[in-house]
N, C-alpha and C positions, 0 to 999 in steps of 0.2 A: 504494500500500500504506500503510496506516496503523499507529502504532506501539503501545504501550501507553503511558499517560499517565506509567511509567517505567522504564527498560530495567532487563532482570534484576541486571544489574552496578549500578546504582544512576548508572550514565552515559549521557549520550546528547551527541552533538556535534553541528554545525552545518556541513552542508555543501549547497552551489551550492542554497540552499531551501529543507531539508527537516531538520526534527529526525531524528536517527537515533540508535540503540543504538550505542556509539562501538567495538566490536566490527564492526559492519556499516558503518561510514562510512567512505568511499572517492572517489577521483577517476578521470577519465577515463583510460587508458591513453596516449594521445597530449595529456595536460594540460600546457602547459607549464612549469607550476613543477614537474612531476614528472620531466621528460624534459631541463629546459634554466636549472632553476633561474631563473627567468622569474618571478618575484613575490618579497612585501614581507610583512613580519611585525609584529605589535608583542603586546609579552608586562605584559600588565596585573598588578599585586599589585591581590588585594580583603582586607579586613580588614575584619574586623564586617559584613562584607555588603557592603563598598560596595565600587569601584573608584577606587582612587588616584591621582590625576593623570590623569583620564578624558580632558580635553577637549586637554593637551596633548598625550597620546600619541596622538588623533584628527588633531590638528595636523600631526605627524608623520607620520602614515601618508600624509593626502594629500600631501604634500610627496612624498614616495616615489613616490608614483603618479605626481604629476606631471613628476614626473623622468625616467620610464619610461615614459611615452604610456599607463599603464596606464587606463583609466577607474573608475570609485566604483562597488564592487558596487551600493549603494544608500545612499539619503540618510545622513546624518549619524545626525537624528531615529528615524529606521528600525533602524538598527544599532545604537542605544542599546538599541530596544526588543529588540533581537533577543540582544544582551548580559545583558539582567536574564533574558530569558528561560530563557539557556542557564543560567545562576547558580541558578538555581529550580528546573531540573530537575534539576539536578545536588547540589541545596541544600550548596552550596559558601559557606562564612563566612568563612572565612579559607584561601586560597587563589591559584592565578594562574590567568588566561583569557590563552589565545592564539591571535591573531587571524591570518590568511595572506590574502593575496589574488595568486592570481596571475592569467596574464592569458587563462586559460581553456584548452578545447582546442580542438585544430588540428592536421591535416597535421604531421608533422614537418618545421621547415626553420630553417636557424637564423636569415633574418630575421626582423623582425619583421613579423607580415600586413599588407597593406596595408590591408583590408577590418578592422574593431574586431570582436575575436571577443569573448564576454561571460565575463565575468570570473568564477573561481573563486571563492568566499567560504568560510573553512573558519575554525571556530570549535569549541573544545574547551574544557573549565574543569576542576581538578582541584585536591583539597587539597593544602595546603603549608604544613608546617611552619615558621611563623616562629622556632620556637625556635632552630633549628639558626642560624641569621642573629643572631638572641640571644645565642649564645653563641660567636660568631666574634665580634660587636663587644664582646665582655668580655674576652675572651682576644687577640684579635688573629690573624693570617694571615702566612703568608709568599709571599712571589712570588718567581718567577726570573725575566728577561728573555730574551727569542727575537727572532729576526729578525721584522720585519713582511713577511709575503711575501703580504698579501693584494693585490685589485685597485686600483685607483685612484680608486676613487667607493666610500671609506667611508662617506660622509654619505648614502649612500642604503642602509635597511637592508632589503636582499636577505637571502634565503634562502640564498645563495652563502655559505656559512661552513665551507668544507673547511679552510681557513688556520688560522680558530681553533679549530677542534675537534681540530685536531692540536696546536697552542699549546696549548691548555689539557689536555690528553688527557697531552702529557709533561710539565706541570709536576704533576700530580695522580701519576703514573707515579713524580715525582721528593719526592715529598714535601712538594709546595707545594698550596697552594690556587689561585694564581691566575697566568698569564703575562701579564708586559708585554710589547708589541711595540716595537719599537728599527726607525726610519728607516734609511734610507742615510746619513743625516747625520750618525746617532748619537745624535736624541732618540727620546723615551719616544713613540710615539705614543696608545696606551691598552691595556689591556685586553683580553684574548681576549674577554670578554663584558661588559665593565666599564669605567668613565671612573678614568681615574689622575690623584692629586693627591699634592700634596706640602705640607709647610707650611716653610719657607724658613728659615734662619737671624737674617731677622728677623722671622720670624712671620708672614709674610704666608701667605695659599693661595693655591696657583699649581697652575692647568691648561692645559693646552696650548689653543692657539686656536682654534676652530671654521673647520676647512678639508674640503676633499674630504677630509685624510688621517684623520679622525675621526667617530665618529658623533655627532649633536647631543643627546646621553644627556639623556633626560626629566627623572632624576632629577638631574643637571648643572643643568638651567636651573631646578632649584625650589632647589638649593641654594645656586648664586650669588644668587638672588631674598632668601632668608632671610638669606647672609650681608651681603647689601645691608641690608636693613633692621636688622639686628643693629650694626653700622656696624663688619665685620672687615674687615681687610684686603684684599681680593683682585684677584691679578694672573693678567691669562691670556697664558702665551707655553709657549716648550717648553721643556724640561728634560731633562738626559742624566742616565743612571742613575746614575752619577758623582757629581752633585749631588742626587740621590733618598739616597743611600746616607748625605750628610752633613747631611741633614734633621734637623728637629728631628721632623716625623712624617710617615709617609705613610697615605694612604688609599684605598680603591676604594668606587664609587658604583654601584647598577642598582635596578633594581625591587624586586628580591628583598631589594637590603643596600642601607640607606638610606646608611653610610655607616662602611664598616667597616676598623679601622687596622690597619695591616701593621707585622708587627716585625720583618720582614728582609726583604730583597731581596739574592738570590743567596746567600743563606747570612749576609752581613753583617748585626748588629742594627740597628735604625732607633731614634735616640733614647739609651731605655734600656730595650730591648725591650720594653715594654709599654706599649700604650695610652696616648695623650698627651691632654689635656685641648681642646686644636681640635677635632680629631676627635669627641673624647665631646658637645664641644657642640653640632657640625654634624648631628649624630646627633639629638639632642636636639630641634635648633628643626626639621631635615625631618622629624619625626615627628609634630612636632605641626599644623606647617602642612598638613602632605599629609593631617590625619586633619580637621581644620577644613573643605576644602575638597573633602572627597572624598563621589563621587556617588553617592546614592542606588541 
């Protein structure tokens, strides 16, 4: 069946294909990122057209894949193509594109098949207000801290996110913008959807260390990159809310908020509740690097 060159709703998505009306786009019944939470995601910012940090949130996904025996819907090259395409039909400027791949359908069972079944590819693009992210990095965010009850392979980013949609579900419920997850040990480990920083009493930033217990946030490695070359300070270990609390500033990082300060954590102010000058900067120089290098 063929579609019209552009769906009535002004959308069309990408799935195991085929362009479709994003009304009509669907997966198999027995798919198992649908049935077993069985695939891997990554959620692009486009801004003026382009895609932001294209090639490392590419990096990441196969990393995912390879993590999970999943195999490459299709080349690198190909997926690019298939990306501006989705962006065109959609004539999406400013924007996110989100990318799934899981690891097809199959029988239900909950190993994995021994035989490589072919991989689902699901591709959606839709507007997005950067302003609202605008005016959280002027004003600033509050966060509360929750238990970390997710699994043990954060560093692989699964669709499996029941943990944080409940995290962040009650801190939004409680009047916060964003929860941190808290270890068994009693550190910070990150973010329902977000990398958690701090800026330290002597001014260094400090994020926790890239382990299973954290995801390796895209927007994390372009801004330890910028504040390398800037020549700030920065230490990576972990931190307990405790010490988040007697911060000179804290922050959260993702796609959508390049890097936006939080003026309290549980109800305590951070600082002197507003927006600290670190923060405004790291704001500043990932804006500019991520719009320098961002892809056509």
């Amino acid at each position: 069946m063929s579609w019209p060159a552009r769906a009535p709703s002004g959308r069309f998505a990408y799935v195991d294909g085929r362009y479709v009306p994003h009304g009509h786009a669907g997966v198999h019944v027995e798919d198992r990122g649908l049935q077993l939470g069985d695939a891997i995601y990554e959620v692009f910012a486009v801004r003026a057209g382009r895609l932001r940090d294209e090639e490392e949130h590419l990096d990441r996904m196969e990393r995912s894949l390879r993590e999970l025996a999943i195999a490459m819907p299709m080349g690198r090259a190909a997926l690019k193509l298939v990306m501006r395409e989705l962006l065109r039909r959609n004539g999406v400027k400013e924007g996110l594109l989100y990318l799934q791949v899981t690891r097809g359908a199959t029988k239900r069972d909950h190993p994995i098949p021994d035989r490589q079944t072919r991989p689902t590819l699901i591709l959606t693009a839709r507007p997005y207000g950067f302003e609202g992210a605008e005016r959280r990095a002027a004003a600033g965010v509050a966060v509360v801290t929750r238990p970390d009850l997710r699994w043990g392979r954060c560093d692989i980013k699964t669709t499996q996110l029941l943990a944080n949609l409940l995290a962040k579900t009650d801190a939004r419920r409680g009047g916060a913008y964003e929860a941190w997850l808290v270890d068994r040990e009693g550190f910070v480990t990150e973010g329902s959807s977000t990398t958690a920083w701090i800026v330290d009493k002597d001014g260094r930033i400090v994020t926790r260390t890239l382990s299973n217990a954290i995801l390796p946030g895209v927007t994390r490695r372009v801004i330890l990159e910028v504040a390398a070359e800037a020549q700030m300070a920065v230490v990576e270990r972990p931190f307990t809310p405790e010490e988040a609390k007697q911060a000179r500033e804290a922050f959260i990082s993702s796609a959508a908020n390049a890097a936006t300060p939080i003026t309290a954590i549980d109800g305590a102010r951070i600082g002197d509740g507003r927006p600290g000058p670190v923060s405004r900067r790291i704001a500043e120089l990932y804006l500019t690097q991520s719009a320098l290098k961002a892809a056509p």
